[in-house]
Structures are given as C-alpha cells and as structure tokens.
N, C-alpha and C positions, 0 to 999 in steps of 0.2 A: 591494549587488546591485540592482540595476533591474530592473524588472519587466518591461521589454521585453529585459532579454538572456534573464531566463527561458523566455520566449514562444520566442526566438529557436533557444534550447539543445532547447527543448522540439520546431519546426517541426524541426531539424537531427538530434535525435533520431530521427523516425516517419521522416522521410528516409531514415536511414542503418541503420534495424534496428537500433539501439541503446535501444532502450525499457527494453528492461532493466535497463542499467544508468543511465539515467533515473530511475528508481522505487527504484535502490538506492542510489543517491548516487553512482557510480562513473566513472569516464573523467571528470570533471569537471565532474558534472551534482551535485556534491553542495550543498547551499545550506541555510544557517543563518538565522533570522530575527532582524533586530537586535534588539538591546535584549531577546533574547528567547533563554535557553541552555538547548537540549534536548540530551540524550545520545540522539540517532536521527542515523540514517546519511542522512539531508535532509530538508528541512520540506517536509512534502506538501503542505501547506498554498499555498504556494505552485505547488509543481507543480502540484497542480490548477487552483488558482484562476487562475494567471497565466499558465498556460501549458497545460495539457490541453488543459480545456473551453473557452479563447477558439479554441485552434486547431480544436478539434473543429466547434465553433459557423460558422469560417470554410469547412469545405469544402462542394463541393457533395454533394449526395445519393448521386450513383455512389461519392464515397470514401470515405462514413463506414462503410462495413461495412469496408472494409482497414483503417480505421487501430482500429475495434474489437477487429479480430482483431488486428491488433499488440496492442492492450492485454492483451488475454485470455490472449495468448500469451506475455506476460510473467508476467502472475500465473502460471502454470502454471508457468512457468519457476521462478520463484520457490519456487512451493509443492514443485515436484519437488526441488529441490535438496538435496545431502549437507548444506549447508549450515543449519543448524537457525537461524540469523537471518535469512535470508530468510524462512523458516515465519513466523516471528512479526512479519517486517515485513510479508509480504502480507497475514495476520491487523490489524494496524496500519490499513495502506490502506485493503482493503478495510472494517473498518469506521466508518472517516471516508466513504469513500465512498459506503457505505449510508444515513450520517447525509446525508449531499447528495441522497441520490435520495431518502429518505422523511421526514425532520425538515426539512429544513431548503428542501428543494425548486427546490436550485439547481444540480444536476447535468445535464447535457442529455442525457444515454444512463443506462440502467440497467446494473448487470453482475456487484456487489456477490451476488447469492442464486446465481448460478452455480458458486462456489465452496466453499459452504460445507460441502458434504460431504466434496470433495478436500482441503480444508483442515483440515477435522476428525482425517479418517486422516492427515494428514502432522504433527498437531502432537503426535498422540497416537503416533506414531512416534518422533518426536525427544523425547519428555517427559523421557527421563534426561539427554541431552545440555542441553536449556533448563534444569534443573533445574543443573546446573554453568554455565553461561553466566553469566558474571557483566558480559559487555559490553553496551553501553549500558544501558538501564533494569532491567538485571537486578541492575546494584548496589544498589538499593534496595529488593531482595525477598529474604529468607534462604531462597527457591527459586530465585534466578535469575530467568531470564526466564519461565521458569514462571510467575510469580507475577505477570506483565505479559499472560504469556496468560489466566493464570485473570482476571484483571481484566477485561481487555480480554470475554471470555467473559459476565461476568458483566452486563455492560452489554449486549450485544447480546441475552443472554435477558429483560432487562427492558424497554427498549426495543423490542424486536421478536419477542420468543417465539421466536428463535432459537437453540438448543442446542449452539452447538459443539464441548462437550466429552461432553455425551451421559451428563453427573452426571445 
C-alpha cells in the first residue's frame, strides 16, 4: 500500500461522509502494515500519519472546523454503536491520538479529552459483551477485549491521569 493511495482514500473519505468507516477499516479503507501483523480492523497508524493530519495540515482555515466535526462525528458514531468493537476501537484511536497531541507532539488539532467520559459510559456499558469478544485482540485476553480495554485504561491513567474506567 502507498502512502499516497492512503492520503487519497483518506481526501475521498472527508469528501464523501465516510469517515467512519475510515477509522473502521470498512468500504475498503482497511489497511495493514507490512512486515508488521496486528489483529485490528486498520493500521491507524497510517490513517493518521499518511492520511488525516497531512490532509488536515492541507486545508484552509474556513475547512478545518468541518472536517473536525466530521472526525468527532465519527468517534461518536463509533462510541454510540451496539457494536461493542467499535467502543474499544475508538478507545484504541483515540488513545494513539492523545499520545500525538501530548507525547509525542505531532498531531495538528486536539480532540482526544473530548471523549473520555462518553467513552467511559459506553465501555462500561458493553463490558459483558467485550468480556465474550474474543475478535481481534481480545484473543489474547482470558477477558476478551476487556482485557485490551483494561490495558489500554491503564496506560492512559499513567501516562495522563486519565481514568477511563473510574477503578
């Protein structure tokens, strides 16, 4: 995969109100990194790096507040869903993209702390569901993907005194 079809997937994406499934891997936005096998539904890693923030970076000032709200709009989408692996992949995201906007310092918007409380009640909603989840990283938790969220949890109270489980 090149790093310009991701840009491209990514411009064609904020176009077309498909952000969502962008961020999920879906309609054929999902992408895997070489030499490199994670059990997650697309390397965000990529989406961001190759394709969010250079698109973000390219527009003018009047469009970055639409295409944030398309972002924001997706996480919500995400954390609202029946779906209990979207909970845990916006949990995912957004805390790579926290590490961007305060570790690491290469995020161009903030948006990461906006979530954390709607994300809280939605994981602690589905916790019997993630707790059966055995797809993607939940294979190698005897909680399921519980045991990716508590992880994932646990990093962000260390790193950032952020409590998303409210232990």
């Amino acid at each position: 995969m090149q790093f310009s079809e991701i840009y491209e997937k990514t411009v064609y994406a904020f176009e077309h109100d498909e952000v969502f499934e962008l961020l999920t891997g879906q309609k054929g936005y999902a992408y895997q990194a070489p030499r490199y096998v994670a059990d997650v539904p697309t390397c965000d890693e990529f989406i961001f790096q190759n394709g969010i923030y250079p698109y973000y970076k390219t527009l003018v000032t009047e469009k970055k507040q639409e295409f944030l709200n398309k972002l924001t709009s997706a996480f919500d989408k995400m954390i609202i869903s029946d779906n209990e692996v979207f909970a845990w992949w916006a949990l995912s995201l957004l805390q790579g993209q926290k590490d961007q906007e305060s570790y690491f310092k290469q995020a161009p918007f903030e948006v990461a702390d906006q979530f954390w409380l709607k994300l809280s009640a939605a994981l602690k909603n589905k916790q019997s569901t993630l707790i059966t989840n055995r797809s993607y990283l939940g294979g190698i938790h005897s909680d399921g993907l519980w045991g990716e969220v508590r992880r994932i949890a646990l990093l962000l109270d260390k790193d950032y005194r952020i409590n998303i489980l409210g232990d």
